[in-house]
C-alpha positions as CSV (number, residue, x, y, z in Angstrom):
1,X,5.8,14.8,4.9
2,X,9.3,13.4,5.7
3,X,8.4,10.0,7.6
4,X,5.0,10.0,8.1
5,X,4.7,6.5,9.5
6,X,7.6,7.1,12.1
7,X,6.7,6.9,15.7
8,X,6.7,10.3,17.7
9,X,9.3,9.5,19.8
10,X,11.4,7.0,17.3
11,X,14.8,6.0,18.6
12,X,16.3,3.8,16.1
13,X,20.0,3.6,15.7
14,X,21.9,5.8,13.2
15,X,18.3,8.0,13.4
16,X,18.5,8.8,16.7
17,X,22.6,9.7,16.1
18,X,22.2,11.9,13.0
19,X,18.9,13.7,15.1
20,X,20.9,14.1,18.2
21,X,23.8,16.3,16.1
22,X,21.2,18.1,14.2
23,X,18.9,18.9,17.4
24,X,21.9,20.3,19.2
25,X,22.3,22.8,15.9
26,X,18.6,24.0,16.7
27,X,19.4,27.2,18.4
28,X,22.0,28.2,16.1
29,X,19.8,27.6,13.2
30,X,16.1,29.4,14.6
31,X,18.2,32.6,15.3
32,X,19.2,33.1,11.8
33,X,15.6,33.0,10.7
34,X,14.0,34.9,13.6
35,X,13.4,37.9,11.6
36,X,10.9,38.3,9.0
37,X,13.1,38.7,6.4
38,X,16.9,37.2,6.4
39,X,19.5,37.4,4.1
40,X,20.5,34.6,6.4
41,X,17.6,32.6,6.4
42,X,16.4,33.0,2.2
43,X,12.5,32.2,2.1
44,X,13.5,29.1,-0.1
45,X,12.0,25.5,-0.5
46,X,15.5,24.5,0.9
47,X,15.1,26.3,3.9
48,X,11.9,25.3,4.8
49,X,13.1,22.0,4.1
50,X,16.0,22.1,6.7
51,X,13.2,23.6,9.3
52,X,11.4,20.5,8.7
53,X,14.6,18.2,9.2
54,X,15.3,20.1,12.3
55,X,11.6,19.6,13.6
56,X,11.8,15.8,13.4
57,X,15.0,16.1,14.5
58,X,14.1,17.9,17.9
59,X,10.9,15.7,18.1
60,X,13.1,12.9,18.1
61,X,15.6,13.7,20.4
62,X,13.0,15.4,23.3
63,X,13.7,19.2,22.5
64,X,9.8,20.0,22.3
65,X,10.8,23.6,23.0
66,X,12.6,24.2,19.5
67,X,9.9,21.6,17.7
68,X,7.0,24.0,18.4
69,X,9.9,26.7,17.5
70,X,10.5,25.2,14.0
71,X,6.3,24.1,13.1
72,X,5.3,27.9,14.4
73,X,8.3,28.8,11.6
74,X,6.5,26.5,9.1
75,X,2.8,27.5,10.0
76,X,3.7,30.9,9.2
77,X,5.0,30.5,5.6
78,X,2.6,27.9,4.5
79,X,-0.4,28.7,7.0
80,X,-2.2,26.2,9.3
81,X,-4.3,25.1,6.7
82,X,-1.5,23.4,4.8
83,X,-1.8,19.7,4.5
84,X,2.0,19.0,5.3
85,X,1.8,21.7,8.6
86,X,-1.1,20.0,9.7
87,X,0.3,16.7,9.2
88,X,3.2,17.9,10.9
89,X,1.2,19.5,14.4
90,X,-0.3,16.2,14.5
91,X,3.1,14.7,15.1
92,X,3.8,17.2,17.3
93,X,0.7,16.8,19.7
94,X,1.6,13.0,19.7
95,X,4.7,13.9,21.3
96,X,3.8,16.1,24.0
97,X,0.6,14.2,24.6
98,X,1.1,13.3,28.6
99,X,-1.4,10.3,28.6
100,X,-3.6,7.7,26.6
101,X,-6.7,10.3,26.7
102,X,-4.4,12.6,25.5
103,X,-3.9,10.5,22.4
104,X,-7.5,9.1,22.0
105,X,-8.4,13.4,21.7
106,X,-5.4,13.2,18.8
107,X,-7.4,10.5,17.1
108,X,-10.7,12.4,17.0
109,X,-9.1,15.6,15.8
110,X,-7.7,13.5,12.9
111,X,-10.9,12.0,11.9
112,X,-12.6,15.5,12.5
113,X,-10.5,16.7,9.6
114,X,-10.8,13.5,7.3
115,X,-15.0,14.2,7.6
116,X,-14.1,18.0,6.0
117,X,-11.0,16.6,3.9
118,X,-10.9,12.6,3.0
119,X,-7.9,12.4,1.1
120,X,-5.5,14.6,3.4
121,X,-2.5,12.4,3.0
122,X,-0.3,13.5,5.9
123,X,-3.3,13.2,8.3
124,X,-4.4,9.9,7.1
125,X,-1.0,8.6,7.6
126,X,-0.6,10.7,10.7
127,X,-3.8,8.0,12.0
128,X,-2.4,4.7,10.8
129,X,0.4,5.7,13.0
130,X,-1.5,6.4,16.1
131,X,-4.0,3.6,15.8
132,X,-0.7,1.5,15.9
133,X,0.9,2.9,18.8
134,X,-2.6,2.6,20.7
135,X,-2.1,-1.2,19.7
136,X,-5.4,-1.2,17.3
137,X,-3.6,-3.2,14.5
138,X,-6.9,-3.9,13.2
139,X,-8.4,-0.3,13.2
140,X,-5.0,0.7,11.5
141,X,-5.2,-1.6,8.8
142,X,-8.4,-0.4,7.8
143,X,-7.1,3.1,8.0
144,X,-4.1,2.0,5.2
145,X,-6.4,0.4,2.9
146,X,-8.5,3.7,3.0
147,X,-5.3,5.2,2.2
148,X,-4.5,3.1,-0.5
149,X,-7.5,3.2,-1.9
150,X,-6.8,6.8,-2.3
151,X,-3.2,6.6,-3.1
152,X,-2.4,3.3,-4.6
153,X,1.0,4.2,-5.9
154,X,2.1,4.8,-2.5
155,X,5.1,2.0,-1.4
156,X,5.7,3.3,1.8
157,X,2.1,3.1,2.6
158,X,1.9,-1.2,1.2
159,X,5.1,-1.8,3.0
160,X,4.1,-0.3,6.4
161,X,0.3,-3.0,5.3
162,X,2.2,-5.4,5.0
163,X,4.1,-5.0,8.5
164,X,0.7,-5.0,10.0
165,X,-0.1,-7.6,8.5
166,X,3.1,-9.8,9.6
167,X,2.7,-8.8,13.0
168,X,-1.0,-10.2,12.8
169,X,-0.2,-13.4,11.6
170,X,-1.7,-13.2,7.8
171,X,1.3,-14.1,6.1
172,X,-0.1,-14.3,2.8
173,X,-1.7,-11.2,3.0
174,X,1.9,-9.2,3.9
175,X,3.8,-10.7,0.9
176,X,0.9,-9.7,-1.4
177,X,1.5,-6.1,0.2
178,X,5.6,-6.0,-0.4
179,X,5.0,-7.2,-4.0
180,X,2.9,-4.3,-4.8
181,X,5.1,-2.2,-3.1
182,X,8.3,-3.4,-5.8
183,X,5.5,-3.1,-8.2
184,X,5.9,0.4,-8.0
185,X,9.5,0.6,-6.5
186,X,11.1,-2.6,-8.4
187,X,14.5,-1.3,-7.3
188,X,13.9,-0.8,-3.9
189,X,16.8,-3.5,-2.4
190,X,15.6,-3.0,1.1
191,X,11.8,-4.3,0.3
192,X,13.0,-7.1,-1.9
193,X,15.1,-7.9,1.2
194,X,12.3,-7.7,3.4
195,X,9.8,-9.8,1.3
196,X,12.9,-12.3,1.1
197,X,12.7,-12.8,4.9
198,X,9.0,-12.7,5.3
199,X,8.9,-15.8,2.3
200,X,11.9,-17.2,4.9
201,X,9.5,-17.3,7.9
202,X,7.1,-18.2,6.0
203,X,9.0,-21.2,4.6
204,X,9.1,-22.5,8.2
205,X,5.6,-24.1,7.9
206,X,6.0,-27.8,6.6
207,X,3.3,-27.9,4.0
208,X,4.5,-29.0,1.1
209,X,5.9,-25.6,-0.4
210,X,9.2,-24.9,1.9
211,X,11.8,-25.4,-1.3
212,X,9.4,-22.8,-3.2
213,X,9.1,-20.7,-0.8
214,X,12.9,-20.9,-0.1
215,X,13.8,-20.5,-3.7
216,X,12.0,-16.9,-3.8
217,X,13.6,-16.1,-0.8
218,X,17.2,-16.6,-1.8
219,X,15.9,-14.8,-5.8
220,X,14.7,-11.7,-3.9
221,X,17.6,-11.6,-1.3
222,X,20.3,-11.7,-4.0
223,X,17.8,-8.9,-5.9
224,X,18.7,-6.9,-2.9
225,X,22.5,-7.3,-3.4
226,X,22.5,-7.0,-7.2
227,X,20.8,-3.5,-6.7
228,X,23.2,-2.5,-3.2
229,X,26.3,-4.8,-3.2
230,X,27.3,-3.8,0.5
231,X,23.9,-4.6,1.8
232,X,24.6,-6.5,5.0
233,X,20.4,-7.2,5.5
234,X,21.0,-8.8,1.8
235,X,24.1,-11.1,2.4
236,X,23.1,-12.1,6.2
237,X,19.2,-13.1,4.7
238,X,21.0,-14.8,2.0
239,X,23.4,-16.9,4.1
240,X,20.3,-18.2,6.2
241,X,18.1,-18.5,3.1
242,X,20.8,-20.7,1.2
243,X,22.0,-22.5,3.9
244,X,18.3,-23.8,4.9
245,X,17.5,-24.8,1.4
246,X,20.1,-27.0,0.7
247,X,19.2,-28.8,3.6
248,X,16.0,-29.2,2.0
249,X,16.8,-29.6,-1.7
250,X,16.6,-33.5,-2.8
251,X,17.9,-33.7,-5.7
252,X,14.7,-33.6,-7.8
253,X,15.2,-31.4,-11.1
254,X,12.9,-28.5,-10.4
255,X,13.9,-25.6,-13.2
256,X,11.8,-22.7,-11.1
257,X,14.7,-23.8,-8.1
258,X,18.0,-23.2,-8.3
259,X,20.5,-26.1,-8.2
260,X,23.0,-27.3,-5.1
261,X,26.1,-26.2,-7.0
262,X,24.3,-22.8,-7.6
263,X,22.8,-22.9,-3.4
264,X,26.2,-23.4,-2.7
265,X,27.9,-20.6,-4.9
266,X,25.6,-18.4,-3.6
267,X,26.0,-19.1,0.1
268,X,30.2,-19.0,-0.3
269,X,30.0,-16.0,-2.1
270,X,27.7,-14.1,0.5
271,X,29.6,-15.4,3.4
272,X,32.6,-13.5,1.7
273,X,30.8,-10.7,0.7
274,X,29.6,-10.4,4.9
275,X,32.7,-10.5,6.2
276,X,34.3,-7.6,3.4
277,X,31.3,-5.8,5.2
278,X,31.8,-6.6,9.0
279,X,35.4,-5.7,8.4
280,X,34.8,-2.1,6.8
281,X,32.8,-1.1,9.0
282,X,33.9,-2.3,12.3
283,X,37.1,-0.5,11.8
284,X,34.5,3.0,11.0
285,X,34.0,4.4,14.4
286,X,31.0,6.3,12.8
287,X,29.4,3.2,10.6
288,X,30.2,0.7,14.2
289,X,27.7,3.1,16.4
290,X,25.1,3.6,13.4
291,X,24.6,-0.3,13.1
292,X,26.0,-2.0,16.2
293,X,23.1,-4.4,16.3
294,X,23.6,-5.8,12.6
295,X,26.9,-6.0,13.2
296,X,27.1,-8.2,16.1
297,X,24.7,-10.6,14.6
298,X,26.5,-10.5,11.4
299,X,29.8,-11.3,13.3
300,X,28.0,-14.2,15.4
301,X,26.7,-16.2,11.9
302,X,30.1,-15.4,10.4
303,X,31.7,-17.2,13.7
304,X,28.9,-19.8,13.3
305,X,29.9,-21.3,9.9
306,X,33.8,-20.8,10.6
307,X,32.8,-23.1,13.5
């Protein structure tokens, strides 16, 4: 199921663009296929596929109308007893739910059909994603560790743990999470980015490991670029990463921690390799609304070490 951890309702930034233009195709698109048989609309896993895109799409963008459209669509080819449809009409009676009852009766349908079926995937991630918008972070990590228990080869699933985990405080406990999830995705650069920062925050504690923790920091940030060389996430962690450890390198020779001459390299090169970024894009009418947010901050730590 395309995004089964994504909120309802999710209106995050190039997302909510790219679902706004292929919501306003949905009428266009459910006509062709209104018949029962189309040479317009071929009975092909690429169709169904684009009915699925459009559903999220619509979901996202408040066109409940053409979302029950496109699932009916869905529930008829597959039947309602599919996995993925079912996952899928949960989603959709989390958006038109009106009120926090309304939700709660979401919940107990879910674990209604984990009692019949256990290992439903889409519906067991269809409940860690509730639990968390009802703000049981605790409840929802138990549900993803019953998942994974089920599923251990599942990334998405030790990267959305390890989020829960972050947000309650067990730092230790997250970064275990991210490095099974390159376990199974080792080229992944947006997780290695991601464990990069976490190790960053976590390097704010003065306990005696800062420069270690710093050091895996800056070797997982400049994974992230080696793998995606115009990944501003990368280059902006790597700046702040490098930057903060050579305030806190010594001198001592430490082989696992990579020298000032290389702390400095590193922190030149990705304050070039920002800027390259910044300036392609900002001049990308398309790329400047998709990422406005990263772009300003990237611009204001450019403007900071300039400064």
């Amino acid at each position: 199921m395309a995004g089964p951890f994504l909120d309802s309702r999710d209106t995050s930034g190039s997302d909510l663009i790219s679902a706004l233009r292929l919501s306003q195709q949905a009428p266009t698109i459910l006509r062709l296929g209104s018949g029962t048989k189309s040479a317009s609309a071929p009975d092909t896993a690429e169709e169904y596929g684009r009915i699925e895109r459009l559903f999220m799409a619509c979901l996202r963008t408040g066109d409940d109308e053409s979302a029950e459209a496109c699932l009916e669509r869905l529930t008829r080819r597959f039947g309602p007893a599919n996995e993925r449809v079912m996952g899928l009409r949960g989603l959709y009676e989390e958006a038109i739910a009106k009120d926090h009852s309304a939700l709660e009766e979401c919940l107990q349908g879910y674990e209604k059909t984990l009692s019949d079926n256990p290992v439903n995937v889409p519906i067991l991630k269809r409940r860690v994603a509730l639990l968390r918008s009802l703000n049981r972070s605790s409840d929802a990590i138990t549900a993803l560790i019953q998942l994974l228990d089920a599923i251990p080869t599942d990334a998405e699933a030790w990267c959305e743990l390890a989020d829960l985990y972050q947000s309650e405080g067990l730092s230790s406990q997250a970064t275990f999470s991210l490095e099974e999830a390159l376990l199974i995705a080792p080229n992944a650069w947006n997780i290695h980015a991601r464990l990069g920062e976490l190790l960053y925050v976590c390097a704010a504690t003065p306990d005696g490991t800062t420069a270690r923790l710093l050091g895996r920091s800056v070797q997982h940030f400049c994974r992230s670029i080696e793998l995606c060389d115009d990944y501003l996430r990368g280059c902006y962690g790597l700046i702040l990463a490098s930057s903060r450890m050579l305030e806190h390198t010594d001198g001592s020779l430490d082989p696992s921690l990579p020298t000032k001459k290389t702390l400095t390299q590193l922190k030149t090169f990705a304050l070039q390799k920002l800027a390259e970024i910044v300036k392609a894009r900002s001049v990308d009418e398309e790329n400047w609304a998709s990422s406005r947010s990263e772009l300003i901050a990237a611009k204001e730590l450019l403007n900071r070490f300039e400064q």
